[in-house]
C-alpha positions in Angstrom: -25.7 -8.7 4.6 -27.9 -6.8 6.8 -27.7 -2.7 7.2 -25.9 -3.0 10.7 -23.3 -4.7 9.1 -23.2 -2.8 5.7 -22.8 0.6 8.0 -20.3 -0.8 10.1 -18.1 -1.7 6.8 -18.9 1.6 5.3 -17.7 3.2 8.3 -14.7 1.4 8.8 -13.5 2.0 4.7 -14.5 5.6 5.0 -12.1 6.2 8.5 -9.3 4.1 6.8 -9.5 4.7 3.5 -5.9 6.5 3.9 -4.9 2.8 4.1 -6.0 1.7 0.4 -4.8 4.8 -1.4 -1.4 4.4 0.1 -1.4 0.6 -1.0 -2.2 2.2 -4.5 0.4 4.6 -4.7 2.7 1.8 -4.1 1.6 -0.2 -6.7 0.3 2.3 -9.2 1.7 5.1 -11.4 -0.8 7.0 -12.2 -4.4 8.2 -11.4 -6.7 6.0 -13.6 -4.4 3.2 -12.6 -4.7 4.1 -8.9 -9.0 4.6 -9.0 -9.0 1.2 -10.5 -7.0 -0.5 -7.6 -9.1 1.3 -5.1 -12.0 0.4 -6.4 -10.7 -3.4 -6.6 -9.4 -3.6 -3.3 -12.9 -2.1 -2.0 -14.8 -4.9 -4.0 -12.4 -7.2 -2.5 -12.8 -5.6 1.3 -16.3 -6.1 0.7 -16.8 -9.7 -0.2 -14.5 -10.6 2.3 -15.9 -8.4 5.4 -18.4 -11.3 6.3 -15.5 -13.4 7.4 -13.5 -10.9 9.5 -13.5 -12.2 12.8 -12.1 -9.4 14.7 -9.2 -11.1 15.8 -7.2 -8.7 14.7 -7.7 -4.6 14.5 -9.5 -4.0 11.3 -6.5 -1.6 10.0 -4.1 -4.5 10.3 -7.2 -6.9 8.4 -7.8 -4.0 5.6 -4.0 -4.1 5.2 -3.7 -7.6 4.5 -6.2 -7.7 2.1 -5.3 -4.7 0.4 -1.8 -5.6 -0.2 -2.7 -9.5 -1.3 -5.0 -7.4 -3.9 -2.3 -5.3 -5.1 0.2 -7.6 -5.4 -2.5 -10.0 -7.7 -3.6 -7.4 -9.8 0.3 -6.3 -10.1 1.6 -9.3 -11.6 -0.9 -9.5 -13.5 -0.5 -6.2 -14.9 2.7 -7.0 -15.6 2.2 -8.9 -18.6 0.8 -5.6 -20.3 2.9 -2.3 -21.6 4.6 -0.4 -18.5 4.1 3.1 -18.8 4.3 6.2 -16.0 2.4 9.2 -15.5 3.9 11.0 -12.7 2.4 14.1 -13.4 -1.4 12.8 -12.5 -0.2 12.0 -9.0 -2.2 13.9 -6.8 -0.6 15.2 -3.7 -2.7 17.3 -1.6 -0.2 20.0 -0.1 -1.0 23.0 1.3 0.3 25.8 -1.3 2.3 27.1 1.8 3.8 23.5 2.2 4.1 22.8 -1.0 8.6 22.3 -1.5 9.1 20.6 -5.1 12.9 19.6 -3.6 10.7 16.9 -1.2 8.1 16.4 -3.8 11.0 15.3 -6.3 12.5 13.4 -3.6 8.9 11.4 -3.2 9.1 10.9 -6.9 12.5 8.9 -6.9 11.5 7.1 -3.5 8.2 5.8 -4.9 10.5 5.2 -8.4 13.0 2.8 -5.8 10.2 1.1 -4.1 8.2 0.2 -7.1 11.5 -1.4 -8.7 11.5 -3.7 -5.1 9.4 -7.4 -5.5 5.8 -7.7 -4.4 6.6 -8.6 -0.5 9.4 -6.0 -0.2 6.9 -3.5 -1.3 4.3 -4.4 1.0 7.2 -4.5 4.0 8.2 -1.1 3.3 4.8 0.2 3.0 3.9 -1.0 6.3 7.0 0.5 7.8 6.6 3.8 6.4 3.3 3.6 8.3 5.1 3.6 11.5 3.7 -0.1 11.7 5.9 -1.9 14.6 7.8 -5.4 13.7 4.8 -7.4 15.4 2.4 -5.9 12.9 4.2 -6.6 9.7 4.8 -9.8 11.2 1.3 -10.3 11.7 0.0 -8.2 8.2 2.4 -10.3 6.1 2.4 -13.7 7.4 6.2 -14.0 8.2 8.1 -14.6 11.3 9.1 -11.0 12.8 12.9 -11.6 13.4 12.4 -11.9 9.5 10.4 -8.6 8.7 13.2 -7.0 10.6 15.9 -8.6 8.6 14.3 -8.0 5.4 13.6 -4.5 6.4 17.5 -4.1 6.7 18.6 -5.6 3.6 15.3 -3.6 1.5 17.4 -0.5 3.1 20.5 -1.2 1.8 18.6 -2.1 -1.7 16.9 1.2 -1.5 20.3 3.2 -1.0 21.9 1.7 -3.9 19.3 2.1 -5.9 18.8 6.0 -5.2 22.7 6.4 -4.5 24.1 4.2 -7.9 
């Protein structure tokens, strides 16, 4: 790749990058677990940067393949021991913000959402990032009448799981 390009991908990660380590909260528990991801997903932005096409916003690409990574490198994890580190999350609050009611209630919501299946996970993401229909539509590869329905019954999962 030439320099132009290399800066232009550099750039792009760097004013995203928000992107990748919400994709690894999703999919990890803890921080060693969550560098790792990043790291892979980066590797994986990086070999496929060549082909991006523009076609569609670079947030929406770096979300595709970010996810596709995660959910990989998830079931593959899965055949290995399961355990959770909570405590190495980092959050970075303000001390004046900081309320450990809503940072126990990000606790069990991330808990709930990592007990969804790989696509649910990714759909939930993407709304929580204020995505619109279209764009899950689009990010995920399904039909949006069905991101919307999905969405709806991952809601009423999501209840019954926090509200037994």
């Amino acid at each position: 790749m030439n320099t132009e390009l290399e800066h232009q991908f550099v750039t792009e990660l760097e004013s995203n990058q928000n992107i990748v380590h919400k994709v690894c909260s999703l999919y990890t528990d803890n921080r060693e677990a969550h560098n790792d991801l990043f790291q892979e997903i980066a590797i994986q932005l990086w070999k496929a940067y060549p082909r991006f096409r523009g076609d569609s916003k670079f947030s929406t690409w770096m979300y595709r393949v970010a996810l596709n990574t995660a959910i990989t490198l998830y079931r593959k994890s899965r055949k290995q021991p399961h355990t959770q580190d909570y405590d190495s999350v980092i959050y970075k609050i303000r001390a004046e913000e900081y309320d450990p009611t809503v940072e126990e209630q990000l606790k069990l919501m991330y808990s709930a959402i990592r007990q969804l299946g790989d696509i649910d996970k990714a759909l939930v993401f993407l709304y929580l990032e204020d995505r619109n229909y279209s764009e899950i539509a689009e990010t995920l590869g399904i039909s949006e009448v069905n991101a919307r329905v999905k969405m709806n019954r991952i809601k009423t999962k999501l209840r019954t799981i926090l509200n037994p």
